[in-house]
C-alpha positions as CSV (number, residue, x, y, z in Angstrom):
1,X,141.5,-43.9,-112.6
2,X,141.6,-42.7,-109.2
3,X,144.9,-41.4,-109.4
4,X,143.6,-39.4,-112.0
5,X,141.1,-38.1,-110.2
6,X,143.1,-36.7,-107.6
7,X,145.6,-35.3,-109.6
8,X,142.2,-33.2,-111.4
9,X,140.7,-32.9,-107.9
10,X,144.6,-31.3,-106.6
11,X,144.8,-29.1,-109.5
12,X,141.3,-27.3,-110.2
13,X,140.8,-26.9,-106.4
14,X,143.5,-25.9,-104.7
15,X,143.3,-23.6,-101.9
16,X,145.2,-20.7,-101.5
17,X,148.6,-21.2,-99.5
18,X,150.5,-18.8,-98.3
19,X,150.9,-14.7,-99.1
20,X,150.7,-15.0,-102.4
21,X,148.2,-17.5,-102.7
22,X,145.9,-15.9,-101.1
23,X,146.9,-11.8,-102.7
24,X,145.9,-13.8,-105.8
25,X,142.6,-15.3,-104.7
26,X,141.9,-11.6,-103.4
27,X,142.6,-9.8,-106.6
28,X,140.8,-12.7,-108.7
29,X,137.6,-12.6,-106.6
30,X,137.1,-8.6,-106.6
31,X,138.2,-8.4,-110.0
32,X,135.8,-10.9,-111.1
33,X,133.2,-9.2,-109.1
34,X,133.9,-5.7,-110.0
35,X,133.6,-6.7,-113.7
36,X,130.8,-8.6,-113.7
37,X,128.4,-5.6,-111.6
38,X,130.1,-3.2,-114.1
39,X,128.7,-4.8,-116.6
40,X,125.1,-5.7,-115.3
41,X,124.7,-2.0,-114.2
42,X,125.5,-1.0,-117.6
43,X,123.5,-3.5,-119.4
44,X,120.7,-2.6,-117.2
45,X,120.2,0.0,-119.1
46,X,122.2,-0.5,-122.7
47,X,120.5,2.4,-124.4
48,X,121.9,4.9,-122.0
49,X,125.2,3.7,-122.4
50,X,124.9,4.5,-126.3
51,X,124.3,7.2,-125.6
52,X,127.8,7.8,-123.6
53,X,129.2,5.9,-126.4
54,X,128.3,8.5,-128.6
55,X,129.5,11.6,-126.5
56,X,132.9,9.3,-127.1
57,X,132.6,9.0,-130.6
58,X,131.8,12.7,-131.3
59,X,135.2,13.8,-128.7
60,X,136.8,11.5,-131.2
61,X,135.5,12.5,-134.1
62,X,134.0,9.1,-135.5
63,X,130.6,9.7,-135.4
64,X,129.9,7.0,-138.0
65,X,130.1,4.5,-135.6
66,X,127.4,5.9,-133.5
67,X,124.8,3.8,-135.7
68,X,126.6,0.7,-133.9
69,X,126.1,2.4,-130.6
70,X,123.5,0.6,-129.3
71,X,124.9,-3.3,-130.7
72,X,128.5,-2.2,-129.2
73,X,127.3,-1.0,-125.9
74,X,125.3,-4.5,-125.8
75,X,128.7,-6.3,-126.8
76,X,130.6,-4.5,-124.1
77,X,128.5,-5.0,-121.2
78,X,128.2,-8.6,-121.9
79,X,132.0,-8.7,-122.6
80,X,132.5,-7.2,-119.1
81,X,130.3,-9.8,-117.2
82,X,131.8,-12.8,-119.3
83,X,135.4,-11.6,-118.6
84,X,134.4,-11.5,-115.1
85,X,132.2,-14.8,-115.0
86,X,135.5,-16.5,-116.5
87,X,138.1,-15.7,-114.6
88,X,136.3,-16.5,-111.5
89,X,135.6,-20.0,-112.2
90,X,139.1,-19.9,-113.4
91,X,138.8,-21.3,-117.3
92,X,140.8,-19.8,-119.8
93,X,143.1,-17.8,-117.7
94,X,145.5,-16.5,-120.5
95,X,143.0,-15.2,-123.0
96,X,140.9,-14.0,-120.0
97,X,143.6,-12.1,-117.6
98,X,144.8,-10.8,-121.3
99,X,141.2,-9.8,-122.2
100,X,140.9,-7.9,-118.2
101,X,144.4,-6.3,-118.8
102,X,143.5,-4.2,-122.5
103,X,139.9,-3.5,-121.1
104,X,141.0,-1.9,-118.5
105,X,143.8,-0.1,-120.0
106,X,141.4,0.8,-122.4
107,X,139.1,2.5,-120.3
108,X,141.8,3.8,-118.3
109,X,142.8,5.9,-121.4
110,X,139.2,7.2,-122.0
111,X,138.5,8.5,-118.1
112,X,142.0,9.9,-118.2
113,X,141.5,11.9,-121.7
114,X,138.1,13.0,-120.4
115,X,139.0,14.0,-116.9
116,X,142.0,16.1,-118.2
117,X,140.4,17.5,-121.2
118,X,137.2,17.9,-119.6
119,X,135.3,16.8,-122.6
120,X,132.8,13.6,-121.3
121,X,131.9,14.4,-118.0
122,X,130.4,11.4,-116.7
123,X,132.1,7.8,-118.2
124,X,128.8,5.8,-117.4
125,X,131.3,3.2,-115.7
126,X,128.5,2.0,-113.1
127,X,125.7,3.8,-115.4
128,X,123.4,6.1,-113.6
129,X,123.6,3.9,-110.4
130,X,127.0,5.7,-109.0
131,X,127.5,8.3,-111.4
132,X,131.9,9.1,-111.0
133,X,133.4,12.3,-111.9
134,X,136.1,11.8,-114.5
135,X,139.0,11.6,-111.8
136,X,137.2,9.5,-109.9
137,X,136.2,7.0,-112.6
138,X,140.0,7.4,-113.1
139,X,141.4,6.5,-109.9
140,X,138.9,3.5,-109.9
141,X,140.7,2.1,-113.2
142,X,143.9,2.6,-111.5
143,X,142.7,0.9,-108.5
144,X,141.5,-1.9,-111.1
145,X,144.1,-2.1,-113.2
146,X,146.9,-2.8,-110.0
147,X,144.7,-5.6,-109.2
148,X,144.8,-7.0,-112.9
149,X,148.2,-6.5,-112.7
150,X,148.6,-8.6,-109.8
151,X,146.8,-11.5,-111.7
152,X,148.8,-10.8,-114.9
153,X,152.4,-11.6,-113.3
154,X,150.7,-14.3,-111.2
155,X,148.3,-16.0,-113.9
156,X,150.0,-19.8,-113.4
157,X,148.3,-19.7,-110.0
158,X,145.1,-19.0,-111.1
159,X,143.5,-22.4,-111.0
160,X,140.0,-23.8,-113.0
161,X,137.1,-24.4,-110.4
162,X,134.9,-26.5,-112.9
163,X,136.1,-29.2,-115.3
164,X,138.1,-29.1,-118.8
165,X,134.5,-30.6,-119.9
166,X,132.4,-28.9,-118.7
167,X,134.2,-25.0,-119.0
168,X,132.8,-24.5,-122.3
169,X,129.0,-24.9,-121.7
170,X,129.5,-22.3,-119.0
171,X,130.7,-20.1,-121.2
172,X,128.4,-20.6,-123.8
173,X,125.5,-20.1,-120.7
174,X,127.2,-16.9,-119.5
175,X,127.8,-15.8,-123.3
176,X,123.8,-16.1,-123.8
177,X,122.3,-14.7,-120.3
178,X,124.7,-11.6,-120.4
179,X,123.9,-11.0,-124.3
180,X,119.9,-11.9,-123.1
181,X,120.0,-9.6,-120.2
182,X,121.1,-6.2,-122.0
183,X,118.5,-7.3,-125.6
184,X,115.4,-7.6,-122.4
185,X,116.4,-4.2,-121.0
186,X,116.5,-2.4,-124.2
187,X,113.1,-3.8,-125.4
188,X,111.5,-3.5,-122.0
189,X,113.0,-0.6,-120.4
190,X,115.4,-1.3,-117.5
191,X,114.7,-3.9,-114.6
192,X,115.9,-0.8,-111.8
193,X,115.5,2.9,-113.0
194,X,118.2,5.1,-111.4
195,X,117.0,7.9,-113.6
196,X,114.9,10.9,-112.4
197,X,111.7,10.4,-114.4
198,X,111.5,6.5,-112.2
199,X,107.5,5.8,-111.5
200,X,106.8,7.7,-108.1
201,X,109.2,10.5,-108.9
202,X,107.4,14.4,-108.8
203,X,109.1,15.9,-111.6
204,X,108.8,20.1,-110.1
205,X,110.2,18.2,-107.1
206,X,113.0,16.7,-108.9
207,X,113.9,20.3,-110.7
208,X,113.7,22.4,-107.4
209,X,116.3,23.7,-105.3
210,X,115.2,23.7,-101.6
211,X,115.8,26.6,-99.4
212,X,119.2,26.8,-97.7
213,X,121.0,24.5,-100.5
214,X,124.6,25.2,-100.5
215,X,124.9,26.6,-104.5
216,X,128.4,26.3,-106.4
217,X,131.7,27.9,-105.2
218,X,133.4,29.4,-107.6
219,X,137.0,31.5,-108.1
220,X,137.8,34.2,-110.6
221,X,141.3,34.5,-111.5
222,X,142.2,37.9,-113.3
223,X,145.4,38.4,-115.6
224,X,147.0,41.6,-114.6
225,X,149.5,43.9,-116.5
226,X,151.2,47.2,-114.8
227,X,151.4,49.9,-117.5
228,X,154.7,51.4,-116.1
229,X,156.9,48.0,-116.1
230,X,155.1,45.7,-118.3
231,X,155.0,42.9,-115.4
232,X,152.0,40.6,-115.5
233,X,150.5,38.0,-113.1
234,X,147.7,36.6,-112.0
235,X,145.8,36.1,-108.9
236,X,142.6,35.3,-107.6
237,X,139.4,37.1,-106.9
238,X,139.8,37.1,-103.3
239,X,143.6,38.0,-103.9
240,X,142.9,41.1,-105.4
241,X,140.2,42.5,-102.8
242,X,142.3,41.9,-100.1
243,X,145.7,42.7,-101.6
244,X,144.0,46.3,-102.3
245,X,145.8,45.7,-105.9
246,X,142.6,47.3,-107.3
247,X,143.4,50.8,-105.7
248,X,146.7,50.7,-108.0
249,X,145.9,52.3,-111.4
250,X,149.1,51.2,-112.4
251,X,147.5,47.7,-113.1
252,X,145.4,46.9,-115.1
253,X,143.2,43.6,-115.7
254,X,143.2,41.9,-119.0
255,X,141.0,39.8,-121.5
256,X,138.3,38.4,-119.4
257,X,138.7,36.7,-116.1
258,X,139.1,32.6,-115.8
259,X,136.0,30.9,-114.0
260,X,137.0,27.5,-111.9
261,X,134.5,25.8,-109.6
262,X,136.3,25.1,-106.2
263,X,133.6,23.1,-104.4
264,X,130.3,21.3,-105.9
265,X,127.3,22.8,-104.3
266,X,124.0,21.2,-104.7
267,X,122.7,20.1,-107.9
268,X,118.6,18.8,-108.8
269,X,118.5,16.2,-110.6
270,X,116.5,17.5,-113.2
271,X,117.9,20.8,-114.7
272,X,117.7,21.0,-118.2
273,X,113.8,20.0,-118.5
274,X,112.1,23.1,-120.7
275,X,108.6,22.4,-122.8
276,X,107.6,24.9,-125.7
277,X,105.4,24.9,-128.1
278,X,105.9,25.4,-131.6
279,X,106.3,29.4,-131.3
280,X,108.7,29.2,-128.2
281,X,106.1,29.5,-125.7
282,X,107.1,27.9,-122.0
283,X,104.4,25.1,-121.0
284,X,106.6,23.5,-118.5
285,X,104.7,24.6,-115.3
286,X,101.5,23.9,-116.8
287,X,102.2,20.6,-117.8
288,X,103.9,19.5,-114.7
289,X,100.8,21.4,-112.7
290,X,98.1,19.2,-114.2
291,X,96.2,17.6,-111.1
292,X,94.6,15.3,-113.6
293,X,96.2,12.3,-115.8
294,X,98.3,13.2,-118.6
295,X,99.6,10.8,-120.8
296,X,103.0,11.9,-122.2
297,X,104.1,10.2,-125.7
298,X,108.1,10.9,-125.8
299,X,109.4,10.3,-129.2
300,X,112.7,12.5,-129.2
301,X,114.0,11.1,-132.5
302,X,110.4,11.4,-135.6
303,X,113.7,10.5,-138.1
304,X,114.0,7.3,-136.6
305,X,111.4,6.5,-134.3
306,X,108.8,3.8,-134.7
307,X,105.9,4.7,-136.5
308,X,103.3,1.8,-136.0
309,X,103.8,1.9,-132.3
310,X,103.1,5.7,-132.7
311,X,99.7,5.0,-134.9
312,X,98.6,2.4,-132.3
313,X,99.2,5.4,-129.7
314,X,97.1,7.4,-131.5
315,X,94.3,5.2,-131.1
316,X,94.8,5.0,-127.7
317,X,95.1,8.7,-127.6
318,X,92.0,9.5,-129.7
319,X,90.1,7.3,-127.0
320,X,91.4,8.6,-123.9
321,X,90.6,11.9,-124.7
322,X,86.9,11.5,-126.1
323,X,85.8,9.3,-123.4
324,X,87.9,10.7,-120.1
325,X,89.1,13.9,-121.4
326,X,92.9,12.9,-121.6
327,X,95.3,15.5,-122.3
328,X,97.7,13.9,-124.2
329,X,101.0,15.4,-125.5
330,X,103.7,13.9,-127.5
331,X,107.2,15.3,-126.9
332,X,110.1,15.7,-129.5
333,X,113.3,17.5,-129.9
334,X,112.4,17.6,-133.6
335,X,111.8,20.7,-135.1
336,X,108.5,22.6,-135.5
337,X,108.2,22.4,-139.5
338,X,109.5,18.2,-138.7
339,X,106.7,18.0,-136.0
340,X,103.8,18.7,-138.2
341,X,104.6,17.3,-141.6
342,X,105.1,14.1,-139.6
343,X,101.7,14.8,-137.5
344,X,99.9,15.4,-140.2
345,X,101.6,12.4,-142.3
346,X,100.4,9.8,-139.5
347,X,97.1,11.8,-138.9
348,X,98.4,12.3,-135.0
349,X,95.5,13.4,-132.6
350,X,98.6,14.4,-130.0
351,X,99.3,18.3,-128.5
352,X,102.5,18.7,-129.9
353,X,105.6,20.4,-127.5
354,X,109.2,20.6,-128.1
355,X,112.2,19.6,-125.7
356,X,115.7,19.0,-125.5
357,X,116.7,15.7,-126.5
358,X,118.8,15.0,-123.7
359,X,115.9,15.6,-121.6
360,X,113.9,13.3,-123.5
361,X,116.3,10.3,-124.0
362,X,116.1,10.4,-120.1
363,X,112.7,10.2,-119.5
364,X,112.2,6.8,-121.1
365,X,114.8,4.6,-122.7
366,X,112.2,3.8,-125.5
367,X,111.2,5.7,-128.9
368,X,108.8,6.3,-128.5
369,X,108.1,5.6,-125.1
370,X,105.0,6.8,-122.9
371,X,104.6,8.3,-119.7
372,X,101.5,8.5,-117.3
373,X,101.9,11.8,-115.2
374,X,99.2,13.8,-112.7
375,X,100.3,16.7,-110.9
376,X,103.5,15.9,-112.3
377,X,104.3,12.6,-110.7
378,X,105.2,9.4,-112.6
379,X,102.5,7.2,-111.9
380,X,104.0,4.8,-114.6
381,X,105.9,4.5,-118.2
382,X,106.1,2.1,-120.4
383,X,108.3,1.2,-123.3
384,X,106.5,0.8,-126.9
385,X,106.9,-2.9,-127.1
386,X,104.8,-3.2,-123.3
387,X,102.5,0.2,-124.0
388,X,98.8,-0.9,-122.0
389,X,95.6,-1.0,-124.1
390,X,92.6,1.1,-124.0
391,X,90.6,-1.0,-121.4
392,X,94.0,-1.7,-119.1
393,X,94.6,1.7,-118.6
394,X,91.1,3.0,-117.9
395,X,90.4,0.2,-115.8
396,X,93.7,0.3,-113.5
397,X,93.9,4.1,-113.2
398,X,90.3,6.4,-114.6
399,X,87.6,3.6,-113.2
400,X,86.5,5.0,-109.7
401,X,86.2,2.1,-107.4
């Protein structure tokens, strides 16, 4: 019996020995760890990654799947963090260095196709936390996928750090934490809020450009033709001040020119935020300008969002503004003629404004979700499921001390 337990003891916990040894325990610990924050920073915030998912399906062209967007980019996360979990206690080394190896090709494929085709231009690898560019998320699979490789040729050296018995109920732990993480984050908004619209944020602050900022850098490229010999070529903007090619009347420029951005200049976070009403009027400014509470009701989807949440909203709406004088304003990317056959279905007591969805989905990863803003700064938000009562909310925020 002893014997045996060394020969368990000499094989599970082996240190690494040598080069190679220790290449491998290199690879297998950052891989492991890569995977798992992947997936955490994702699951984090699952509903955003559906959406990305669905930018994916519609470059595609299967946009019947995007109803399974929201259960996939659950799956996915917590395949990510289970992949990584497992190979770094070291169970199940084939399946799991096989599992590693067609992920990663996988979404090596899908930041190569959108970085060249410039269709998807964030992947939502690390979610909102490090947002890549296409060739960047690119090169980081690359990266990843030479240390997979390394673990692929070198798999018999991976070795198990827990027992034969005891692998499986760490996978089964790992299998419902992960799975529990991203189904808490989706019904209670995310634990950490990268996104723009976090409580504390100033919204005008977040759209504005300050003085001095460095805007985009762009280069024209024109097509020329010479009437007399029929020779064409192109050159740039610059090029063709400073050749004096435009004195010529001998060439010519055809079509229209080609516009490439040559360096990133600065960007606000928020840049597509635009309220109107119903007849196209802009209320941004005066929305955002209220010194006094508003309480924002974003519901970018009527079609599908929840309707008793948005009744018991009402209520809280109705009460707010009789007894405080609460504006309150629900946002939609619905259309006007949607917007009030569904106010006036559900007898909604809410100023009704219209936004880009986009916009919306980004404000709160709930729908519908709610907002708390004065003088345009996120004093909190809540998602549907965790929305405060009537005597919460006056006492934490209206009741003067």
């Amino acid at each position: 019996m002893t014997s045996a337990i060394s020969d368990y003891k000499e094989k599970t916990f082996t240190p690494p020995s040598g080069g190679r040894g220790a290449l491998v325990w290199a690879c297998r610990i950052l891989v492991a760890l890569l995977f798992i924050f992947s997936g955490l920073i994702k699951a984090n915030d699952p509903l955003g990654f559906s959406y990305k998912l669905e930018e994916y399906f519609e470059v595609f062209q299967v946009t019947f799947l995007n109803d399974l967007a929201l259960s996939m980019s659950i799956i996915l996360c917590s395949l990510e963090m289970i992949l990584g979990f497992a190979l770094l206690i070291g169970t199940r080394v084939n399946a799991i260095v096989w599992g590693l190896l067609l992920l990663i090709i996988f979404f090596g494929f899908l930041t190569f196709y959108s970085a060249f085709f410039k269709v998807v231009q964030t992947c939502g690898c690390f979610g909102d936390a490090i947002p890549l560019t296409p060739w960047e998320s690119f090169g980081k699979d690359m990266a990843l996928l030479a240390l997979v490789l390394v673990l692929f040729f070198n798999r018999d050296k991976i070795t198990p750090l827990v027992s034969h018995a005891a692998e499986m109920r760490w996978l089964v732990a790992a299998v419902v934490i992960t799975l529990g993480v991203g189904m808490y984050t989706y019904n209670f908004l995310p634990v950490i809020d990268f996104l723009p619209y976090k409580v504390g944020n100033n919204i005008p602050n977040e759209m504005r450009t300050p003085p001095g900022a460095v805007p985009d850098e762009f280069e024209l490229t024109y097509s020329l033709k010479n009437k007399k010999t029929g020779e064409s070529k192109s050159i740039s903007d610059k090029e063709y001040l400073k050749s004096g090619i435009w004195k010529d009347a001998s060439w010519q420029i055809e079509g229209d020119p080609e516009r490439r951005l040559v360096k990133k200049g600065f960007e606000p976070k928020i840049r597509d935020l635009g309220i109107q009403d119903s007849q196209g009027n802009d209320y941004t400014q005066e929305l955002l300008s209220n010194p006094f509470y508003n309480l924002i009701v974003v519901a970018y989807d009527l079609k599908h969002t929840n309707a008793d949440a948005l009744d018991r909203l009402n209520a809280l709406a109705i009460n707010l503004t009789q007894n405080y004088n609460i504006r309150t304003v629900l946002l939609t990317s619905a259309s006007p003629a949607d917007a009030v056959a569904f106010s006036k279905q559900h007898h909604l007591a809410f100023e009704i404004f219209h936004a880009d969805g986009v916009p919306l989905k980004t404000m709160v990863r709930a729908n519908p979700g709610i907002m708390l803003l004065k003088n345009g700064t996120v004093m909190n938000k809540w998602h549907h499921h965790t929305m405060p009562d009537y005597d919460g909310l006056v006492k934490k925020y209206l009741q003067k001390p």
